[in-house]
N, C-alpha and C positions, 0 to 999 in steps of 0.2 A: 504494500500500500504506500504513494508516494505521501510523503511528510509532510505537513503543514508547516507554513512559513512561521518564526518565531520571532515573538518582540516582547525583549525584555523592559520591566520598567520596574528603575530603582530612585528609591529617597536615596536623595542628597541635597542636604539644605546649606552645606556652604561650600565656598571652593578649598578645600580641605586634601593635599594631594593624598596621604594614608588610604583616605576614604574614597576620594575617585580611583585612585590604581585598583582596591582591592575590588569596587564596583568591577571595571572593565577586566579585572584577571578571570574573576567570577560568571563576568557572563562569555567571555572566551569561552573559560574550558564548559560550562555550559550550552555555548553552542556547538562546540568542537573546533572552535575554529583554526587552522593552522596557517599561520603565514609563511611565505618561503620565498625565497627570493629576493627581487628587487622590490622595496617596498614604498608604495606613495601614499604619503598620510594628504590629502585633503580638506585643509579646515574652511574655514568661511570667513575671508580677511576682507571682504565687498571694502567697505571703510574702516578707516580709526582716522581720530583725530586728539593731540592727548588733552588741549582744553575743551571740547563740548561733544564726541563721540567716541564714547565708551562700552558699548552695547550692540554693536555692528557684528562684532567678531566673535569667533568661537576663541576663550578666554586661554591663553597661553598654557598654564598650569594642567587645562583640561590635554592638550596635544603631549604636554612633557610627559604625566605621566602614562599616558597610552604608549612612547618613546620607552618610559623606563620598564612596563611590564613586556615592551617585544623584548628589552635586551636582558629581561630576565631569563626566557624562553632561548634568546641567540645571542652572547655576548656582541658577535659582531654580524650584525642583523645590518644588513644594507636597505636604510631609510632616507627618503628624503620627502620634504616638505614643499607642496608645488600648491602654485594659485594666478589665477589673473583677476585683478581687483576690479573696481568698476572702472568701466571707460573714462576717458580724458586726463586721471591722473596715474604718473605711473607707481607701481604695484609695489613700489620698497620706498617710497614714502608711507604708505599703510603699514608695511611690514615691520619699518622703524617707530609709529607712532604708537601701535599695537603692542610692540614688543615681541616681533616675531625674533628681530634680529638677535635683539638677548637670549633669547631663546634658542637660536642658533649658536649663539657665542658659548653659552654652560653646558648644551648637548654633541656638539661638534654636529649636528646635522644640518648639511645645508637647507639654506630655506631659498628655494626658485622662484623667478618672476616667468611664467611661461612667453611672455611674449617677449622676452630675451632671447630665448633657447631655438633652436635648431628646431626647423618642423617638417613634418612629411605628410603629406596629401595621403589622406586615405577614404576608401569610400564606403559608402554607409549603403546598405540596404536594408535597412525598413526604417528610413527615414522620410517623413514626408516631403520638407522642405530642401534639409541638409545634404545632399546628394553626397558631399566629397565634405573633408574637415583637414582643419592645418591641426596636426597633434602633434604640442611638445614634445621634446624629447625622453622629460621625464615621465610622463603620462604614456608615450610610446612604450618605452622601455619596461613599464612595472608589472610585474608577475603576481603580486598582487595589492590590491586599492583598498584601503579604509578610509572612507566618507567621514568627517567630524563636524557636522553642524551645527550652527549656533540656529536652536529652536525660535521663528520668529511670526511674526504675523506679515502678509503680506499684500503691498496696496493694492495689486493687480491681480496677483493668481494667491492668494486669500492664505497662504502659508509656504512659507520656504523650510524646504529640510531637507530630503534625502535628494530627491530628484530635480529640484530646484537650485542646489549646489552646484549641478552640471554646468550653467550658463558661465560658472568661473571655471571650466576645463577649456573653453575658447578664445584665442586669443583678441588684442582689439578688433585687429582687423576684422575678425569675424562676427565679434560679441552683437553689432547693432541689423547683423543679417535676418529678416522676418523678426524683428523685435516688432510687430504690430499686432494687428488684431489675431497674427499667428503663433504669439508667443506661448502659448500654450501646447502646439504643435512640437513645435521648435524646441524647448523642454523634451519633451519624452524624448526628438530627434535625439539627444545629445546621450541618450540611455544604453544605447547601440555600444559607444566606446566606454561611458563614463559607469559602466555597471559594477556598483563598489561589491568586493568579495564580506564585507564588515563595515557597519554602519553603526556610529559611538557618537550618539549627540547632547551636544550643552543644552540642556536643560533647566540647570540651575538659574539664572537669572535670563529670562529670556525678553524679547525684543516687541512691542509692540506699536504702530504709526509707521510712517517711511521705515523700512528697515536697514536703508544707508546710514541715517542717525535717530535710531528709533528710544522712546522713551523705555524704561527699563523695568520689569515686576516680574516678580519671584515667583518660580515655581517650584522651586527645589528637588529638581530629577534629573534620570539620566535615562536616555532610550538607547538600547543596544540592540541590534540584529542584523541578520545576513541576509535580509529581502528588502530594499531599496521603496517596495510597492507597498507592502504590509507595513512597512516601517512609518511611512508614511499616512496611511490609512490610519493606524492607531493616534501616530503627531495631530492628525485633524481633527481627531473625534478629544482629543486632551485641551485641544484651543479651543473648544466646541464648535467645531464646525464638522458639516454632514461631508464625508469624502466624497459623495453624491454630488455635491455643487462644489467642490475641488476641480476645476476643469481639467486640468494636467492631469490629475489622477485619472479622472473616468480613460481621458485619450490613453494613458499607457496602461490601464485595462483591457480596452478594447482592441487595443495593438498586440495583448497575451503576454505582459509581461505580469499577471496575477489577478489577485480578487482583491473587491474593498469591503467585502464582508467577512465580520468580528467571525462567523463560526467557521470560517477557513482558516483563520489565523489562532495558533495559539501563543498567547499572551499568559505571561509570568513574570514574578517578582514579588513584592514587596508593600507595592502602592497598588492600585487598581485605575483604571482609564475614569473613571466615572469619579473616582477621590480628586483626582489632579484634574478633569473637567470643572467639579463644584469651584474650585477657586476660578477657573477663568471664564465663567457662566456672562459675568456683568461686565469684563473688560472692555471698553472700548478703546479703538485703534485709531485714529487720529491719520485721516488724507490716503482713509480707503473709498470715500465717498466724497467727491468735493463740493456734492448740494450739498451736506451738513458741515462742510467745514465752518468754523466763524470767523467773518471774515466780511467785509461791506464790498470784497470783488466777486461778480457772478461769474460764472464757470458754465460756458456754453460747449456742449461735448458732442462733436457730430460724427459723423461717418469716414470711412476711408472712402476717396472716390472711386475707386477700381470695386473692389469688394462690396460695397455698398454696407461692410461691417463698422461697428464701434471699435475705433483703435483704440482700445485699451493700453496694449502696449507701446505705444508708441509717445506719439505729442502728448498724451492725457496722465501717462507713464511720468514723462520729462517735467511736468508741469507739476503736478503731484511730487516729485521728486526733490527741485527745487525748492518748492515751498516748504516740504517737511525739516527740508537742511537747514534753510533761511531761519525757523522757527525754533532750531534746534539750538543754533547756537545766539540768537538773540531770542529769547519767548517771547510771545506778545506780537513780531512785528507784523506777524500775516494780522492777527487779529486790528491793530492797530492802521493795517493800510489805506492809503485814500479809493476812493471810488472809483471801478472801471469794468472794466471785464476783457475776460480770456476767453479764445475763442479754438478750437482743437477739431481739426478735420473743419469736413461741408456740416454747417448746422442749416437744417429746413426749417428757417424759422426768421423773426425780427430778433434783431440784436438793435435794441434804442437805449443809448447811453447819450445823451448831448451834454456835450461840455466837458467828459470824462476820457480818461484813453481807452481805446480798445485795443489788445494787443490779437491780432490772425497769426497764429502759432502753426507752423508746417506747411510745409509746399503744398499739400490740396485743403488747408485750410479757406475756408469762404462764409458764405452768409448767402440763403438764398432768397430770405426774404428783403426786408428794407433794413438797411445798415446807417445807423447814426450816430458820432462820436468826435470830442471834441479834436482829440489827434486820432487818426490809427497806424499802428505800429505792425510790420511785417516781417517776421523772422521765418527762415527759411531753414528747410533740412529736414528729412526723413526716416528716420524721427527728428526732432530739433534734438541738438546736443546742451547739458543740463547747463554747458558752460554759456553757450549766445543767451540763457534768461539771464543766466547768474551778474554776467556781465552785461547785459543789453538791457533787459526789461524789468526786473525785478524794482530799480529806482523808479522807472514812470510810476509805479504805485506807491512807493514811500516803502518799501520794503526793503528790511537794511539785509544785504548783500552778505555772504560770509569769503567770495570771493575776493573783497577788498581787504579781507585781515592782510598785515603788514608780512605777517612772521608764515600767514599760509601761503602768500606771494612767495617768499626766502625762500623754502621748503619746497613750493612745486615748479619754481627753478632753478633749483638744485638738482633734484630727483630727475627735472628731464633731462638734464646735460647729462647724469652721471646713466640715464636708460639708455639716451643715443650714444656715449661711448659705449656701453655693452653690445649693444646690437650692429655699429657700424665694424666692431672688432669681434664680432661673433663666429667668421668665417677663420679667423685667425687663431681665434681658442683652440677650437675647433681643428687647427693642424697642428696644432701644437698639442694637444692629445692622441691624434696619430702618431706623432713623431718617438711619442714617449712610450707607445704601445698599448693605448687606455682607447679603448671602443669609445666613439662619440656620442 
């Protein structure tokens, strides 16, 4: 009789390493799990920032001691640490804010920016979108994957965890490919290569609003298994939400990569899905919904014109995105903003604002009724990139900018000079590990 997927779930109420290693040894040899080879831990490094984002990432301590229970198992267990963070800034300024790098530094394992590294076209068959993918070198190479995500809520696809990690296995170039109303697609596409052997998520303080700088509340758990789909499926019904309105889930359901029903999965541990749901029953998440945000700017959400779908992921993604960051590191200023509105894809409809700005966000953004506004503002790009609001439109509203911090200017150019020497001398490394006899 073939086995039912398993998904452990353990109390851990603080980040305590004793208690997390002995959690993650325990549910190992519980699931059998055996690592071998080359190994790539996986965390969730989307952002950090060390004054106002905290809460982005899956929390260093959690990865160390997953590091020190392999090399209890393999003293010299070949691990390394791979991630591409969100687009626009590069992935070792997060890594440094996070504290990934000390964490490199006290464990000797490297920690990778994949969109440094050497990559190989490989192509996907049961992908809908993704035909072909540039895969890192260290995500090429690994013989086996553990996923570590930071448990969160999410603006667009309603929870990030196992499967939703994948969008950081793609490099930039690729990360804003069908990020639109096909993000959801696009997701499961990425399950093809990004299928973790063992799945170890931060649970304890988890993430909820914009999940690039999301507000922070306790859950105090730890989710362990070796099904990617069930792992997730339990994550959803813990946030209370039905995996049935998980989009992504239903699509890598119905693609056969599992079930999202409790009686196919068996679930063990400590806590119970329904103990850890009661606490997140009344949570709300803040710029999943931009009609309730508060805020005196209206939020006009229209169609892709091609599809005739809501780009969720796309401009309304961007938008949402921005504002959550804006908010995070100043509170108050979305609420605080003067009067206008944002307008995302073809809205069929009036947009009457006179005397206020109206910003047309994205190349098929429009208006197809009667359009009235004291300026209108037109930014372009498909999706819009979070930097042209950050920088471009977020003042027309009185909305104070977190791209104009002084020392986050210092920091994101630094971090690109010190990306584009790696990657201009990437081909160079690269023979200089031939040369020494060390596979590329």
């Amino acid at each position: 009789m073939k086995k039912k997927p398993r998904v452990i779930l353990r109390r851990c109420e603080e980040y305590d390493a004793d208690r997390i290693r002995g959690i993650i040894r325990e549910g190992m040899q519980e699931l059998g799990a055996g690592p071998r080879g080359r190994i790539l831990i996986k965390p969730n490094v989307v952002t950090a920032n060390k004054g106002y984002i905290h809460h982005s990432y899956t929390a260093p301590l959690v990865v160390e001691s997953m590091i020190d229970v392999l090399r209890e198992r393999d003293s010299d267990a070949r691990i390394t640490i791979g991630e591409s963070g969100g687009i626009g800034i590069p992935t070792r300024l997060f890594f440094h804010d996070s504290g990934y790098f000390k964490l490199a530094r006290r464990t000797g394992v490297p920690v990778v920016d994949f969109n440094e590294q050497q990559c190989v076209e490989v192509e996907l068959n049961r992908a809908k979108h993704h035909k072909t993918m540039l895969v890192a070198k260290a995500l090429h190479e690994a013989e086996y994957k553990i996923w570590m995500p930071k448990l969160k809520y999410h603006i667009v696809t309603q929870i990030t965890n196992a499967l939703k990690l994948n969008i950081g296995i793609l490099t930039h170039k690729e990360r804003f490919l069908f990020h639109d109303d096909r993000l959801n697609d696009k997701v499961v596409d990425m399950l093809e290569l990004g299928y973790p052997d063992l799945i170890v998520t931060d649970a304890i303080t988890c993430g909820r609003g914009f999940e690039s700088s999301p507000l922070p509340f306790h859950l105090g758990a730890m989710i362990i298994s070796d099904h990617p789909l069930a792992c997730d499926a339990v994550a959803a019904r813990v946030l209370s939400w039905d995996p049935e309105k998980v989009l992504h889930l239903v699509e890598a359901r119905e693609r056969g990569y599992g079930s999202l029903d409790l009686d196919d999965i068996e679930v063990s541990g400590d806590v119970t899905i329904d103990e850890l749901a009661e606490t997140t029953r009344d949570i709300y998440s803040p710029f999943q919904d931009l009609q309730k945000l508060d805020s005196p700017v209206r939020f006009y959400e229209g169609k892709n014109r091609n599809s005739r779908q809501l780009c969720y992921g796309g401009c309304i993604c961007s938008v949402k995105g921005v504002l959550g960051t804006a908010d995070a590191k100043y509170p108050g200023t979305v609420k605080a903003a003067k009067k206008g509105a944002m307008v995302m894809g073809l809205y069929e409809g009036d947009v009457i604002h006179p005397g206020e700005p109206v910003a047309i966000i994205g190349d098929c953004a429009g208006v197809t009724g009667k359009l009235e506004a004291g300026k209108i503002i037109r930014v372009k790009g498909c999706p819009v990139m979070v930097k042209s609001l950050m920088f471009g439109v977020l003042f027309r509203f009185g909305i104070k900018s977190p791209a104009w911090d002084f020392w986050n200017l210092v920091k994101l150019v630094f971090y690109t000079a010190v990306k584009g020497i790696m990657r201009v001398t990437r081909p160079f490394r690269r023979r200089a590990r031939l040369e020494k006899g060390v596979r590329p």
